[in-house]
Structures are given as C-alpha cells and as structure tokens.
mmJSON file of the N, C-alpha and C atoms, coordinates in Angstrom:
{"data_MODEL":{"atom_site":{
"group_PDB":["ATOM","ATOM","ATOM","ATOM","ATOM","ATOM","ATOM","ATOM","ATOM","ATOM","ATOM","ATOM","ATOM","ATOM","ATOM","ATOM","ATOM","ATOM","ATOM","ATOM","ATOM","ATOM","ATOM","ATOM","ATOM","ATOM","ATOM","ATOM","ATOM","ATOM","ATOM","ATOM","ATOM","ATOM","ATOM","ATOM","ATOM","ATOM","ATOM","ATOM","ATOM","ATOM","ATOM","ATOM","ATOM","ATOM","ATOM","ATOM","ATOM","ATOM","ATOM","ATOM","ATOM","ATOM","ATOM","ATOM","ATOM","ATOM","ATOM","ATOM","ATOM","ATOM","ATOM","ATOM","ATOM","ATOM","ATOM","ATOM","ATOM","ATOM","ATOM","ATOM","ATOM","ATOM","ATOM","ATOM","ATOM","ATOM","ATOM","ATOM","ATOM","ATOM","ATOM","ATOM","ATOM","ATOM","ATOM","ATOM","ATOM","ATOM","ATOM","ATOM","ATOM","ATOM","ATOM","ATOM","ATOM","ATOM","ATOM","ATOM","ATOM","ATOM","ATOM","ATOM","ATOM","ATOM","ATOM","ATOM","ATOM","ATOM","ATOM","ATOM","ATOM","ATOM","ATOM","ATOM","ATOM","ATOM","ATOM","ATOM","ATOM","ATOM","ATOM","ATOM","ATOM","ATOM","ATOM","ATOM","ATOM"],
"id":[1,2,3,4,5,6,7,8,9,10,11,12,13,14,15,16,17,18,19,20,21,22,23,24,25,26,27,28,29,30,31,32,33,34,35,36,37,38,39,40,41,42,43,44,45,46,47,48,49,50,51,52,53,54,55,56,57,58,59,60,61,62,63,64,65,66,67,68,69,70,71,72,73,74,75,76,77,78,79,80,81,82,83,84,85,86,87,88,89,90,91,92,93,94,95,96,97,98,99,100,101,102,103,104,105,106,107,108,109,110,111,112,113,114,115,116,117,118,119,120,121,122,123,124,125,126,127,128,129],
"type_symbol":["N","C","C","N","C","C","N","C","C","N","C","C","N","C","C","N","C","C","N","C","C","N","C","C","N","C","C","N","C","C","N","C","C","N","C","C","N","C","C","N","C","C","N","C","C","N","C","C","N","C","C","N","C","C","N","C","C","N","C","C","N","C","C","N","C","C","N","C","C","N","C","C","N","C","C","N","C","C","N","C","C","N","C","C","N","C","C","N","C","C","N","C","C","N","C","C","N","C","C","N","C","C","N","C","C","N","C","C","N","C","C","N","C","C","N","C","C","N","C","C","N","C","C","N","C","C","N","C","C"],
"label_atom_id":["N","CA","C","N","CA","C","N","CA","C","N","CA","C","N","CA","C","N","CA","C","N","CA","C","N","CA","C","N","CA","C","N","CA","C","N","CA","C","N","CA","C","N","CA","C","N","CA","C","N","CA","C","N","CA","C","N","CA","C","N","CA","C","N","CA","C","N","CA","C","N","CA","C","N","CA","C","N","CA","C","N","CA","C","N","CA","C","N","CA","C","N","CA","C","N","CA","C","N","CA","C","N","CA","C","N","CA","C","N","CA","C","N","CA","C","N","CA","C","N","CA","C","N","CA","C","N","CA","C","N","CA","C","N","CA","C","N","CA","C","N","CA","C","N","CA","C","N","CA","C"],
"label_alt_id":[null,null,null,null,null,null,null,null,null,null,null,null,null,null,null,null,null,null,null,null,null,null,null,null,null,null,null,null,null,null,null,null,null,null,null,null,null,null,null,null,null,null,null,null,null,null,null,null,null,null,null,null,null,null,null,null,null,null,null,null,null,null,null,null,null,null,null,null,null,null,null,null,null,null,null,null,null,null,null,null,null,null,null,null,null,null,null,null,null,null,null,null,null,null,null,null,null,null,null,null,null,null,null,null,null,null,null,null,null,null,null,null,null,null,null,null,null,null,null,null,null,null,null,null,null,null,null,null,null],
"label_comp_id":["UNK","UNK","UNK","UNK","UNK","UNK","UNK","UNK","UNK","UNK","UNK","UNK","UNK","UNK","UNK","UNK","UNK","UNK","UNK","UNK","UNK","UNK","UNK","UNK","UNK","UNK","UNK","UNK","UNK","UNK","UNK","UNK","UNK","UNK","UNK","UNK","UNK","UNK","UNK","UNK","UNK","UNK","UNK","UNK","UNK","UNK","UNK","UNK","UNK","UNK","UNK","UNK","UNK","UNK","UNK","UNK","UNK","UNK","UNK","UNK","UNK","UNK","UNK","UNK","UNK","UNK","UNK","UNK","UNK","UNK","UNK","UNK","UNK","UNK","UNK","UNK","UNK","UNK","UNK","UNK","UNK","UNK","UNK","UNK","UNK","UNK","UNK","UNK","UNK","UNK","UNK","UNK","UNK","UNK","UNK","UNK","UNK","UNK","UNK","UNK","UNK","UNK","UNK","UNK","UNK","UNK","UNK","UNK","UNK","UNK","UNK","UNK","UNK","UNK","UNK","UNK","UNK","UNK","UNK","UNK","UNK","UNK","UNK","UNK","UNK","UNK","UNK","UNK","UNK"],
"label_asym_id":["A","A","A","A","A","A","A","A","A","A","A","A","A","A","A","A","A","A","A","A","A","A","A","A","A","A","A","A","A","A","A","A","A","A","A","A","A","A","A","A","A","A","A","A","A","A","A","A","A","A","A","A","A","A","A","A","A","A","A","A","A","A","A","A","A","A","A","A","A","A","A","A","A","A","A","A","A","A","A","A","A","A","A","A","A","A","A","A","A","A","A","A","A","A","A","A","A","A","A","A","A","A","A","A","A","A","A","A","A","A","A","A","A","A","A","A","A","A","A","A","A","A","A","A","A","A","A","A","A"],
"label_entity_id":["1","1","1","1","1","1","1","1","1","1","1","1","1","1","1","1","1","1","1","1","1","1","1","1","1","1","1","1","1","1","1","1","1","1","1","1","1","1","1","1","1","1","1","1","1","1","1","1","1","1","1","1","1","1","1","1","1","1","1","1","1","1","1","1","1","1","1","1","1","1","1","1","1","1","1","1","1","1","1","1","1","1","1","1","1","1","1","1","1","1","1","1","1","1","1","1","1","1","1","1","1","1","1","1","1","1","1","1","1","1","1","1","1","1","1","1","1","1","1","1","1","1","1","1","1","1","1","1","1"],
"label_seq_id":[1,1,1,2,2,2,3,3,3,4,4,4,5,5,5,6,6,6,7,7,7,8,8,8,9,9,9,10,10,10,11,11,11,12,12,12,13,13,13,14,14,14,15,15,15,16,16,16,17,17,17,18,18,18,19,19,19,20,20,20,21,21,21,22,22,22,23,23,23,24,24,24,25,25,25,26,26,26,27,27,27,28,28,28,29,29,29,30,30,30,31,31,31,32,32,32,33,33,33,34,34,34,35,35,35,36,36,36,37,37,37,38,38,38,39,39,39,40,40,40,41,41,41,42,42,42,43,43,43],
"pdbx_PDB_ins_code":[null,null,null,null,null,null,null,null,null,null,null,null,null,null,null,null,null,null,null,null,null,null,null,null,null,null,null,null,null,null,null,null,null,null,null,null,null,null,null,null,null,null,null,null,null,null,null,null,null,null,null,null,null,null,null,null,null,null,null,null,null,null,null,null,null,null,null,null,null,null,null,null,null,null,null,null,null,null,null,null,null,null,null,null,null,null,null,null,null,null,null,null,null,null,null,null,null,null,null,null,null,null,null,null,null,null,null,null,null,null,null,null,null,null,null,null,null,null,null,null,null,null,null,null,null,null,null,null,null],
"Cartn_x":[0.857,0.0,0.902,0.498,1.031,0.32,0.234,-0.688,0.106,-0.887,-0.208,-0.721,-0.797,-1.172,-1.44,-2.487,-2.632,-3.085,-2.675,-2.783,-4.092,-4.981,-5.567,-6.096,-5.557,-5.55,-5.231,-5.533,-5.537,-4.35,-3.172,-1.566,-1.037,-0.139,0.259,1.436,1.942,2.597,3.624,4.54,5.459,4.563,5.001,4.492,4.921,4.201,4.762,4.1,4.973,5.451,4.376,3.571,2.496,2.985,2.632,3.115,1.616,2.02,1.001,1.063,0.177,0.081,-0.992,-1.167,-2.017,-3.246,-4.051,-5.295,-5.644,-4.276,-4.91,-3.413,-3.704,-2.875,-2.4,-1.104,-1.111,-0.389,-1.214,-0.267,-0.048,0.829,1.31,0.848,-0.013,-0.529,-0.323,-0.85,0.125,1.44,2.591,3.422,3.128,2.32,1.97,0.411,-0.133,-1.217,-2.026,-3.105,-4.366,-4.646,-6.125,-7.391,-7.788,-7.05,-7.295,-5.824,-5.85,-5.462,-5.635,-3.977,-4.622,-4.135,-4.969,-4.334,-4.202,-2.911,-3.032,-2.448,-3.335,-3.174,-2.384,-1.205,-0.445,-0.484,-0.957,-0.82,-0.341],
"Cartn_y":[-1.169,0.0,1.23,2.094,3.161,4.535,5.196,6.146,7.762,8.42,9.878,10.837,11.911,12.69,13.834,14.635,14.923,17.006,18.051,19.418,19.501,21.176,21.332,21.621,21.508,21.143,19.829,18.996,17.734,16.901,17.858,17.591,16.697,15.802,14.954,15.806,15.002,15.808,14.276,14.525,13.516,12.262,10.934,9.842,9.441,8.879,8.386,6.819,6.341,4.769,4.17,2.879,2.338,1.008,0.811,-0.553,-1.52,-2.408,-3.898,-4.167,-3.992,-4.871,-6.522,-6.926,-7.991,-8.268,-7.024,-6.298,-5.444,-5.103,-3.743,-2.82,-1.989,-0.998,0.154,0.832,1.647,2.954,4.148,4.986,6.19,6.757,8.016,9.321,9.894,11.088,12.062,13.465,14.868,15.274,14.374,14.884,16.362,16.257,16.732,17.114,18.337,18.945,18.211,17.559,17.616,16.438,16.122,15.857,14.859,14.815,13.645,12.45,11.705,10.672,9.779,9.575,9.068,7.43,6.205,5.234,4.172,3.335,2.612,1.157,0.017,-1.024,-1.641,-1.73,-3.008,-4.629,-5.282,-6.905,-7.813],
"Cartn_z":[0.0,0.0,0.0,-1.069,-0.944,-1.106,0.63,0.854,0.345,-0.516,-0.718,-0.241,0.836,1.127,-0.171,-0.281,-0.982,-0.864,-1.323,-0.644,-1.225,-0.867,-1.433,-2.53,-3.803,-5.102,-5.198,-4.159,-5.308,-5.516,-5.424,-5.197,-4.867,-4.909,-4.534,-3.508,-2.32,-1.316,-1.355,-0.151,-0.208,0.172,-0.331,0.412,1.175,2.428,3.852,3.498,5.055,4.767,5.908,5.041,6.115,6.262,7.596,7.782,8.135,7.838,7.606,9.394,10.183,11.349,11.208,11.919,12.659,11.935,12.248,12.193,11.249,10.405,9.175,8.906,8.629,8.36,9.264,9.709,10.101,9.002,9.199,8.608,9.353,8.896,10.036,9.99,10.431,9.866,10.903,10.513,11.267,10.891,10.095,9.816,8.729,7.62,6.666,6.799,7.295,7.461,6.155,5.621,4.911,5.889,4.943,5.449,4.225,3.162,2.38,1.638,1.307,1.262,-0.255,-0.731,-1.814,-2.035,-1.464,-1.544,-2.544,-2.995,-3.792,-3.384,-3.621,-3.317,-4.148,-4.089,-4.96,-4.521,-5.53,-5.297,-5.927],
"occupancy":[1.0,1.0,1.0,1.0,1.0,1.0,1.0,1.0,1.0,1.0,1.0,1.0,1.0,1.0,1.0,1.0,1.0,1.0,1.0,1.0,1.0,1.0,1.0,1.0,1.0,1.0,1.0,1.0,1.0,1.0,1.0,1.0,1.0,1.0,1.0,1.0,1.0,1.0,1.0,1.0,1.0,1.0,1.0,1.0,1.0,1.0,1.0,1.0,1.0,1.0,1.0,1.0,1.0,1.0,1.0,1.0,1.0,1.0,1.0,1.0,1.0,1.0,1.0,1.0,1.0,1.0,1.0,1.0,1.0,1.0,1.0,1.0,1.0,1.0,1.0,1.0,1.0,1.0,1.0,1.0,1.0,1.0,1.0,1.0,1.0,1.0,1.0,1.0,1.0,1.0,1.0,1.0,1.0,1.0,1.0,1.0,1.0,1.0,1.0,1.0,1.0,1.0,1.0,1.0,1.0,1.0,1.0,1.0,1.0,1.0,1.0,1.0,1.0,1.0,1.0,1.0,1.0,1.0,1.0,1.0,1.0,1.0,1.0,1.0,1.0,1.0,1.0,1.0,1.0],
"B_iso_or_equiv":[0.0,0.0,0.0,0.0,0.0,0.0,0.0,0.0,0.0,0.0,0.0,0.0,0.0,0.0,0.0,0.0,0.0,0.0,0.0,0.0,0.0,0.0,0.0,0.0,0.0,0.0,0.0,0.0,0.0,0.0,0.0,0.0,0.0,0.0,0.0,0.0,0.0,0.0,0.0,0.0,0.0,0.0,0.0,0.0,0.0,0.0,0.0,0.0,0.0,0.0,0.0,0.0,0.0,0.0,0.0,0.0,0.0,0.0,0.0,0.0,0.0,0.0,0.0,0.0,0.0,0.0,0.0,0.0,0.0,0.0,0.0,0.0,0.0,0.0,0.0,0.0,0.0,0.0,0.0,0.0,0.0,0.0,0.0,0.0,0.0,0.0,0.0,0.0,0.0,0.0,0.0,0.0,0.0,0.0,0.0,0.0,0.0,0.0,0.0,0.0,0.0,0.0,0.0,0.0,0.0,0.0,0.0,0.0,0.0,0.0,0.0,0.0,0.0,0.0,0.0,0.0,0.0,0.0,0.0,0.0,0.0,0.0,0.0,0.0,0.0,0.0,0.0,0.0,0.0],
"pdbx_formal_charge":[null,null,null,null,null,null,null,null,null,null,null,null,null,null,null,null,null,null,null,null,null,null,null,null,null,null,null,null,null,null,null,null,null,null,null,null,null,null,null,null,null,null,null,null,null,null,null,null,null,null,null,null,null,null,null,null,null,null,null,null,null,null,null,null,null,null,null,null,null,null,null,null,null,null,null,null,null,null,null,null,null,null,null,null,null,null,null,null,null,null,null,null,null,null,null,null,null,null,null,null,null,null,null,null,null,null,null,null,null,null,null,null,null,null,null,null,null,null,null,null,null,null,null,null,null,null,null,null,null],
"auth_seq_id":[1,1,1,2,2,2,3,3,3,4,4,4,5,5,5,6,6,6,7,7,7,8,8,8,9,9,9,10,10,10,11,11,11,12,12,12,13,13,13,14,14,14,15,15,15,16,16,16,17,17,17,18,18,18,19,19,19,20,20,20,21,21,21,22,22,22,23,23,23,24,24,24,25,25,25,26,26,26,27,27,27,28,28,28,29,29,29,30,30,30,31,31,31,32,32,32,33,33,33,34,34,34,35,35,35,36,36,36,37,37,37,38,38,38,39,39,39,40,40,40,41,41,41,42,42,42,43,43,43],
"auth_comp_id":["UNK","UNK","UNK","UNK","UNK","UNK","UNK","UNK","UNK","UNK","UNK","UNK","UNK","UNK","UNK","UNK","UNK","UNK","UNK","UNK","UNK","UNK","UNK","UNK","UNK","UNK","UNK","UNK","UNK","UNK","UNK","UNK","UNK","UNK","UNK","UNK","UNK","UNK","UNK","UNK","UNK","UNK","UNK","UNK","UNK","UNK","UNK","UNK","UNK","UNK","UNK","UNK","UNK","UNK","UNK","UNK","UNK","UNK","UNK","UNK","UNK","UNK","UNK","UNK","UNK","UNK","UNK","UNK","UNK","UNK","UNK","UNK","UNK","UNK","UNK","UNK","UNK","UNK","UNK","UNK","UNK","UNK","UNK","UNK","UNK","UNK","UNK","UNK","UNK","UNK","UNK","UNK","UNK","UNK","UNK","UNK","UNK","UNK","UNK","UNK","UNK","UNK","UNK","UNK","UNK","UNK","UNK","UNK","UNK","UNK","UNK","UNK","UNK","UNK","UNK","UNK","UNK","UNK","UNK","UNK","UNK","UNK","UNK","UNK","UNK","UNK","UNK","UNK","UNK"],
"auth_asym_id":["A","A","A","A","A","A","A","A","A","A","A","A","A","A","A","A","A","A","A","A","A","A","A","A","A","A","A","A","A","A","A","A","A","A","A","A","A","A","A","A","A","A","A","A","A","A","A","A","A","A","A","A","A","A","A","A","A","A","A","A","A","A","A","A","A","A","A","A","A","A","A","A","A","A","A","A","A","A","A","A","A","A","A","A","A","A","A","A","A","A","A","A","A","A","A","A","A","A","A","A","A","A","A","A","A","A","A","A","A","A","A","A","A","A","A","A","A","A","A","A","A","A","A","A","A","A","A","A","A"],
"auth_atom_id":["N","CA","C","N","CA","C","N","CA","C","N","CA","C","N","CA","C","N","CA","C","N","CA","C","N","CA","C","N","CA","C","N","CA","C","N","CA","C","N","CA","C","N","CA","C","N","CA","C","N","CA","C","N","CA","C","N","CA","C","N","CA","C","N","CA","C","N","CA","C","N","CA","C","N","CA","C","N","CA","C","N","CA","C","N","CA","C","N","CA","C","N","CA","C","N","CA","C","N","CA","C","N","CA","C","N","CA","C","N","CA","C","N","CA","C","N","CA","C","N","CA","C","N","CA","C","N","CA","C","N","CA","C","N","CA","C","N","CA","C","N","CA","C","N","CA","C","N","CA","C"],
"pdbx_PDB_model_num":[1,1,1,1,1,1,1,1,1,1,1,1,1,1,1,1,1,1,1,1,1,1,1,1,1,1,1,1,1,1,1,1,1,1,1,1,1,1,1,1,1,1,1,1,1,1,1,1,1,1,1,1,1,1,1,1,1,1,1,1,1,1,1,1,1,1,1,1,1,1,1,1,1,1,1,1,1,1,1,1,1,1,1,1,1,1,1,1,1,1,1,1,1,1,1,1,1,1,1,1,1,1,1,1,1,1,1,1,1,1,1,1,1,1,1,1,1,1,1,1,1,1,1,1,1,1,1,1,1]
}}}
C-alpha cells in the first residue's frame, strides 16, 4: 500500500510509509497537514 497525502488542489505531497500490522494498516498522519489521502493497493 502506498498512501499519498494529498494538498488542497488535489496535489500529490510527499508519500509516507504504512506498515502492515495484525489487524490492518497503520499509517502516520500529522506529519503533513491535509485531510485527504490518496491510496493505492499493490498486489
């Protein structure tokens, strides 16, 4: 999975690194102020 934070245009911002737990996914958020998210599942 690779999550992209995204600005308000839509933007792609740097991507941060999610890790696979147990139960689901964790990803790290607050480093980079928005409110949306752009994720892509690789399999």
């Amino acid at each position: 999975m690779n999550p992209t934070p995204l600005d308000g245009a839509s933007k792609s911002m740097a991507p941060v690194k999610a890790r696979l737990l147990e139960n689901g996914w964790e990803l790290p958020i607050g480093e980079q102020p928005t409110t949306t998210y752009l994720i892509q599942v690789y399999r």
